[in-house]
C-alpha positions, 0 to 999 in steps of 0.5 A: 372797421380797419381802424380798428384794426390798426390801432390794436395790432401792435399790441397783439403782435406783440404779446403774441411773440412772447408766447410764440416758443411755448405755443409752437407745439399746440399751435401744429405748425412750426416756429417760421410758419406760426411766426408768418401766422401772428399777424392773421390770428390777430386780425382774427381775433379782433374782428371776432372780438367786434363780433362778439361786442356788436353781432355785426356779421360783416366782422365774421365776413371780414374774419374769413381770410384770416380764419381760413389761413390760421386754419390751413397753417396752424389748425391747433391754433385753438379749439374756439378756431372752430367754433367760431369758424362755424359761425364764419362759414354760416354767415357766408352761406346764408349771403352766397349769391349762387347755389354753386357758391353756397355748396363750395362753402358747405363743403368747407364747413365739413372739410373744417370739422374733418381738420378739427377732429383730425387735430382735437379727435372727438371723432363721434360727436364731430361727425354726428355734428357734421350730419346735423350741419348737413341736415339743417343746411341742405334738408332733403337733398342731403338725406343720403350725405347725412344719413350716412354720416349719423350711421358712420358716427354712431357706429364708431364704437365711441360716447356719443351724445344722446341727443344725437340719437335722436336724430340718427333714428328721424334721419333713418325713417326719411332715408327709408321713407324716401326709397333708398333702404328697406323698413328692416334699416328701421328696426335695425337702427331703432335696436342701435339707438335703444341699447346705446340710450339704455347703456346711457340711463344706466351710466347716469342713473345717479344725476336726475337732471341727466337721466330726465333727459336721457328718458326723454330721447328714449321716448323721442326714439320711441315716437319715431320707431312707433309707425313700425312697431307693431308685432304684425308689421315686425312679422311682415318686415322679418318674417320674409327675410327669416324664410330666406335665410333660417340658419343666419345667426346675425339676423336670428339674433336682431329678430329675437332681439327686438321681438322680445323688446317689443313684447311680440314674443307669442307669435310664431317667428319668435318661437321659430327664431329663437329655437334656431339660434339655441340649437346654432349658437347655444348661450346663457342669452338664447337659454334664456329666450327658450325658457320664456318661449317655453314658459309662455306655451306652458310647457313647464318642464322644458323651461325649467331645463332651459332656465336652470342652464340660463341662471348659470350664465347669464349677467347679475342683470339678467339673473334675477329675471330668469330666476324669477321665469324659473321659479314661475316654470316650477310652479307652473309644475305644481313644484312649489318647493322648488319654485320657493327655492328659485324665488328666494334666489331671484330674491337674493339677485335684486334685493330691491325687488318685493315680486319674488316674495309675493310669488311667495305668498301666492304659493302659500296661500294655494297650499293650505292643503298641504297645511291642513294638520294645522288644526285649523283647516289649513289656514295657517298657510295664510299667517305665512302668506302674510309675512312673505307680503309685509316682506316684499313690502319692506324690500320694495315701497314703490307704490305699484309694490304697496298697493299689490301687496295691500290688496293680497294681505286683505284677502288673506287676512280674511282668511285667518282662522276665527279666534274660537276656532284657534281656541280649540286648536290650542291656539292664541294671538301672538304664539309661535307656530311652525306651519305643517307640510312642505311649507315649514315656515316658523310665524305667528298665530292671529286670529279674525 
């Protein structure tokens, strides 16, 4: 394999020099120590390049010295000075004849990607690749050396790969499997995991390919928090920790947090959580949580308060639910004017959504009462009812909307009044009607 070698050197070291001056900066090393380098970059590269042509890993063996003093010299030689260095130092480890050997090497390989984001940055992706390194490498007995270091990568604020999540959330549940924390980490890290993969669908909404795969990590993160997710087990794990420390705003926020993502929010904690951070750090958020507590016991008028102050404040993505909450709090009151009101704004919130004119409907069709100077015993209601659902289904033909909707229009429209009746009442098919009562909608009359 020297051979080789020999006969490509001259070449290499030749059209290396010519570049020497320009590449002095990239390369991180000065003019006389990048000069002292050429020779090993070209040994390097061609012992690379007979890899690469005949997967033979003793050339990656023989790439070692030269690797490792390009590395130490010149370490923005390349980008590829890393990649392919892992390669070299994989190849190495997998031929260590002691396991003393096969640790100094592992060593180097996460001393290598320290140099590399020292010099490249990337720190994030680098780490989390440091952790998966680790894993692979040393499996259970790294678990604490790369536990900590998918928490450290996640937790650096910058974009990491969703995939990475995936992993922080397996290597979460064996480092609390194992002994070394309590399930709390579990939920807390599974709370971590979900927001970053949330933020991550909704910045690639638009590339089907890349939202796919973002679902399926967060179904990836959902099958691994599945074991622990569960209201009763979110109660023991949280519940003892609440007792303890009431008044914690930090924890108060991670239990109502995740209860409410889990769906748990009829149970005690919830309630008693939620009143504790209203009350600590008032909030458009902690409004929010108080009118759906509030909702779900039924106490109607206290949810309204609190929705009313949370649709001052909450984000455009919120709104829409909690003008929605509002408008069930107010009909929940019997209020239907208001309710109509706050429908109509969650209407406007999410142009996209066909449930607030369904709610709509629904509150029609209950108020023939209020329409009964129609002259046709109230039914008037329903023509309105029916308009709000053929609505809701122009805004929204997803098909759980359509089939929703159908269904209502069937019941109400069996409801119109009989064309005789309609008769009598001055009535015909098609003329225009304005619907009696707080309703006052301007529709269409049709018969049965």
């Amino acid at each position: 394999m020297k051979t080789i070698k020999t006969l490509t050197m001259g070449i290499c070291l030749t059209a290396m020099s010519f570049a020497a001056t320009a590449q002095t900066r990239d390369w991180g090393c000065d003019d006389d120590v990048m000069q002292a380098t050429l020779e090993s970059v070209s040994l390097y590269q061609e012992d690379v390049k007979q890899w690469k042509a005949s997967k033979d890993s003793r050339y990656l063996e023989e790439a070692y010295p030269y690797w490792k003093t390009i590395v130490s010299n010149c370490p923005r030689q390349s980008k590829n000075l890393y990649i392919n260095g892992a390669n070299i130092l994989k190849t190495k480890i997998s031929k260590a004849q002691t396991a003393a050997e096969r640790d100094t090497l592992i060593a180097e390989l996460m001393h290598m990607y320290d140099i590399r984001i020292a010099n490249y940055g990337e720190a994030a992706k680098f780490t989390a690749t440091k952790a998966m390194e680790l894993e692979n490498l040393k499996k259970d007995e790294g678990l604490k050396d790369y536990y900590a270091l998918y928490s450290e990568a996640v937790n650096m604020g910058d974009e990491l790969e969703a995939g990475y999540l995936v992993k922080y959330m397996e290597a979460t549940i064996n480092y609390v499997r194992a002994g070394f924390a309590e399930p709390t980490l579990v939920v807390d890290n599974y709370d971590i995991a979900s927001d970053k993969l949330e933020a991550e669908l909704q910045k690639n909404a638009a590339d089907s390919v890349k939202a796919a795969t973002i679902r399926g990590y967060i179904a990836g993160v959902e099958a691994a928090f599945s074991p622990y997710a569960s209201c009763e087990q979110l109660v023991d794990i949280y519940g003892k920790k609440f007792d303890a420390d009431p008044e914690n705003v930090d924890l108060l926020k991670k239990i109502t947090g995740i209860m409410k993502r889990k769906r748990c929010t009829d149970q005690p904690l919830f309630f008693q959580a939620t009143e504790n951070l209203y009350r600590l750090e008032p909030s458009a958020s902690t409004a929010m949580l108080m009118g759906q507590m509030c909702l779900s016991k039924k106490q109607y008028s206290k949810a309204v308060e609190y929705l009313s102050d949370a649709v001052k404040g909450v984000s455009a993505k919120d709104k829409y639910i909690a003008y929605l909450y509002l408008g069930h709090a107010y009909n929940g009151m019997k209020s239907y004017s208001a309710a109509r009101s706050a429908y109509n704004n969650a209407a406007e919130a999410d142009m996209t959504k066909g449930e607030p004119y369904r709610m709509i409907a629904m509150l029609y069709a209950s108020s023939t009462g209020s329409a009964s100077e129609d002259n046709v015993g109230g039914r008037s209601a329903y023509w309105a009812a029916v308009d709000k659902l053929q609505r809701s289904k122009s805004v929204d033909p997803s098909p759980e909307n359509v089939e929703a909707c159908n269904s209502l229009i069937g019941r109400y429209s069996a409801h119109f009044p009989k064309q005789e009746d309609a008769f009598m009442a001055g009535l015909v098919n098609g003329q225009r009607f304005t619907i009696p009562g707080w309703i006052g909608e301007s529709t269409t009359v049709r018969t049965r």
